[in-house]
N, C-alpha and C positions, 0 to 999 in steps of 0.2 A: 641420796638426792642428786639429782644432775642439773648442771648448771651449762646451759647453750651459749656456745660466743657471739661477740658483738661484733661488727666492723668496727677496725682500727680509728676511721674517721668518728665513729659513735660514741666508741669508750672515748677519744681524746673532748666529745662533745659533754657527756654526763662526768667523767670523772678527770679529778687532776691526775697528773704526771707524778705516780706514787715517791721515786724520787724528788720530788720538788717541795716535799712537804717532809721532808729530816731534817731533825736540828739533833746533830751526834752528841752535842755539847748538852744535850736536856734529851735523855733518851723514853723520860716517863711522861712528858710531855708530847712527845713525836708519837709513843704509843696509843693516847687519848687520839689525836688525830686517825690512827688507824684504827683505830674500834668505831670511831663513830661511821667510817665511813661501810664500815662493814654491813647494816642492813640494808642499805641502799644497792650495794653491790649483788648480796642475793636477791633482794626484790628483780631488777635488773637480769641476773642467769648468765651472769658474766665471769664465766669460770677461770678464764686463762687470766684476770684484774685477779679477781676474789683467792685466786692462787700464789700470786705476787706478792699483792696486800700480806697476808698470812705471812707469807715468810718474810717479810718484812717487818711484822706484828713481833714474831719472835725474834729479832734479830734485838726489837729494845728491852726484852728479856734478858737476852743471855748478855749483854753490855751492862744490866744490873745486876750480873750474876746471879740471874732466878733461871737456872741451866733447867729443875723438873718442867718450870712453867714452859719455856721455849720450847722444850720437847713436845712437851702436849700438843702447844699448836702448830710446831712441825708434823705432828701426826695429822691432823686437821687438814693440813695444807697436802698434803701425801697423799691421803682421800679425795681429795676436790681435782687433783690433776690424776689420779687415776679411775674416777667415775666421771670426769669429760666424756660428754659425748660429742666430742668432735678432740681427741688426741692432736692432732695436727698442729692446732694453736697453741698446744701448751708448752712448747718448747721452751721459751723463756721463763717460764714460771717452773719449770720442773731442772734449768739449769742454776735458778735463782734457790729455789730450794734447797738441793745440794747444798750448795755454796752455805747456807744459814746452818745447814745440821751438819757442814762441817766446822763452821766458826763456833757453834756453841759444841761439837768435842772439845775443840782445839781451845776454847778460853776453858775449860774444866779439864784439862792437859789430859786427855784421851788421844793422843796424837794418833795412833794408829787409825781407829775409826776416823777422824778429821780429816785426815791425807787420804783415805778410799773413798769418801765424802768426794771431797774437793778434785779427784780424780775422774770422776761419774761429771762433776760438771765441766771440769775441762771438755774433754772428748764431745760432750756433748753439744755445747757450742763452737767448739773449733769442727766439726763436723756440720753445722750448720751457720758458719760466719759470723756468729756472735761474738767477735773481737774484743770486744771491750768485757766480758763475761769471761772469756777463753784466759784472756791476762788475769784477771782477778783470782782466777782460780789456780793460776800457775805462783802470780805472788802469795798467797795461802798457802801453798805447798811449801815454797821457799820459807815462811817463817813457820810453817809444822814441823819443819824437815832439819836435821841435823846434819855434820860435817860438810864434806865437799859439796855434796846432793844441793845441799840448800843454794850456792853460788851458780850451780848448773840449771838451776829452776829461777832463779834469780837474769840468767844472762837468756833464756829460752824467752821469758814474760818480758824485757827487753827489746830484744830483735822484731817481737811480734809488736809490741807497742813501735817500735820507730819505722818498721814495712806497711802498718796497716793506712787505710783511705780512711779509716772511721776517727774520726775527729774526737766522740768519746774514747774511742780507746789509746786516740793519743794521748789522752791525758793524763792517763799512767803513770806516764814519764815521770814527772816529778815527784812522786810517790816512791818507785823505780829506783832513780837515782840517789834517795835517801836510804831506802832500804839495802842496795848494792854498797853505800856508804856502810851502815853500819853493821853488815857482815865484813868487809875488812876492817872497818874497828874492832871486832868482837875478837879477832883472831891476830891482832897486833900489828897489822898493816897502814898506821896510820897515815901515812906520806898518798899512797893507795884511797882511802880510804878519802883524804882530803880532797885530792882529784875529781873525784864523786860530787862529794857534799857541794863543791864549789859548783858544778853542774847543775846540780839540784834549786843552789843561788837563782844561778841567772835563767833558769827556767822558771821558779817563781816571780821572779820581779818582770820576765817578758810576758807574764799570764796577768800580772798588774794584783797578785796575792799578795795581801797585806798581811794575812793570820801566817799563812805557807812562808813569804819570805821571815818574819821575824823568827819561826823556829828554824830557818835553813840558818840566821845568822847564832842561835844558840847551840845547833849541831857544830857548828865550825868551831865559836870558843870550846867548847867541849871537847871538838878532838885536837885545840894548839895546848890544851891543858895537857894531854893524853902525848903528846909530842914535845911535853915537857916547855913549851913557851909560856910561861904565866902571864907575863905583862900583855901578852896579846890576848891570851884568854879572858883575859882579867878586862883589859879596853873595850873588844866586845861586848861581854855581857853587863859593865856599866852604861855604856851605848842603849840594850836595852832596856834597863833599866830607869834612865832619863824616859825613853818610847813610852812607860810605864806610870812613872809620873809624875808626864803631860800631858794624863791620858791618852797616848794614841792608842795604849795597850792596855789589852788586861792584866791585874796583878799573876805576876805566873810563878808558882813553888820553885820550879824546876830552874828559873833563873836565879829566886836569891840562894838556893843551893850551890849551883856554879860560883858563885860570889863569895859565899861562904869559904869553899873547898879553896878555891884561888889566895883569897887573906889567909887562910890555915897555913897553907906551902908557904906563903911569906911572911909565917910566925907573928899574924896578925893578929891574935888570936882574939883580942878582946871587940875589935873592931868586927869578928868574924861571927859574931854569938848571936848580936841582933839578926843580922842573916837568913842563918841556921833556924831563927826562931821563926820568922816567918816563913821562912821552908816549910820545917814542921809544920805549922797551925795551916797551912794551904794542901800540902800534899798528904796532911793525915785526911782529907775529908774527900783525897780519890778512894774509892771503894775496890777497883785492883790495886792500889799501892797496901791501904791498909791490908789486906788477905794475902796478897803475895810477895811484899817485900817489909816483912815487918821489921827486921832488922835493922833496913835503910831509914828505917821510922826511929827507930829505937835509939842508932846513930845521930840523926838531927838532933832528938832533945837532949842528948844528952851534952854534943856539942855546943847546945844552946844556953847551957847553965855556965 
């Protein structure tokens, strides 16, 4: 079946801005959103939306780790931009594709296939100016990619996010400078590594990110912990935790962990249990922590007793 495009003015008339309608934090909920909008869209014969959509569709698969489901409808979406009859429009949806069927390799650790993925959409928007696409697919690489590779793909999606005119793809940056962060954490550079994150700070609080800056200030305690400062570690993530509640924050695993680890080092131990336990009871109910770190699960409760 062939699906005819629309003028750009049209689709922004019948359909929202598929972006505008993600909630990353509820990814089965953003996917109802894309099914419904989906007959509409064929009715319509708006191939280069209906191509987007799809891989979009999949992306809240494979974040639930239903990797067959996403595939399928990455095949689906693979069909619709190569029986366009008008090719020309489909460039964003056939670079946005990519990018999905390499995030759902790369979250079922097929890195190989992810990184040739995610390489097909680079070239293919950086050939056609899609900057803020061109980066995306370069930071994908960066976190596919091992050793040195991963900092050289890391500093390339950088330079293009801070040269580019497109205001989407500046926004990168903050994204960017966390990720450049915790590639010199991973490899011991913490002093490096802080330089960064603190970057990442003040680019969140000049973008006026309330969600962004609180995790930029729970990267920082994390790497004064990692630099052996505990009291500052520790000041920090109690900071958030007051943010937490006053409500300004959501309850977050990953902070009463911090809190936990920090009373541990200062032989706090009983102080350090409750913590740990609400760690546990929070971050067992992520669905990548339970599958891929189960031993960091296994560590909480046991801390917990």
């Amino acid at each position: 079946m062939y699906f005819c495009g629309m003028s750009e003015e049209k689709k922004q008339e019948e359909f929202p801005v598929i972006d505008s309608l993600w909630n990353y934090s509820d990814p089965k909920e953003t996917a109802e959103k894309f099914r419904a909008l989906i007959p509409a869209v064929k009715e319509a014969n708006d191939s280069p939306y209906l191509g987007e959509l799809l891989g979009q569709l999949a992306r809240t698969q494979s974040l639930q780790m239903n990797f067959v489901e996403a595939h399928v409808i990455l095949d689906m979406a693979e069909r619709v931009i190569a029986e366009s009859a008008k090719p020309e429009e489909m460039t964003r949806a056939k670079v946005r594709y990519h990018l999905e069927r390499g995030r759902t390799y790369n979250s079922s650790n097929e890195k190989l296939e992810a990184m040739a993925q995610f390489k097909f959409a680079y070239e293919i928007a950086e050939k056609d100016g899609l900057d803020s696409y061109a980066i995306d697919a370069l930071h994908m690489l960066a976190i596919a990619e091992e050793g040195d590779a991963q900092m050289e793909w890391h500093l390339k999606a950088l330079a293009m996010a801070e040269n580019s005119k497109d205001e989407k793809a500046r926004k990168w940056l903050g994204p960017l400078y966390n990720n450049i962060g915790w590639t010199y954490h991973d490899i011991g550079q913490y002093d490096e590594a802080m330089e960064v994150f603190q970057k990442s700070l003040a680019w969140r609080q000049e973008q006026k990110d309330a969600k962004g800056t609180f995790i930029a200030h729970w990267t920082i305690g994390h790497n004064y912990r990692s630099l052996n400062d505990i009291d500052k570690a520790l000041e920090i993530q109690m900071q958030l935790l007051s943010e937490i509640n006053e409500g300004e924050a959501d309850p977050d695993g990953h902070v009463y962990e911090e809190i936990g680890e920090c009373l541990l080092i200062k032989e706090q131990t009983d102080e350090a249990k409750p913590y740990f336990q609400q760690a546990y009871d929070l971050l067992s109910q992520d669905k990548w922590i339970e599958t891929n770190e189960q031993g960091r699960l296994e560590r909480l409760k046991s801390l917990a007793k």
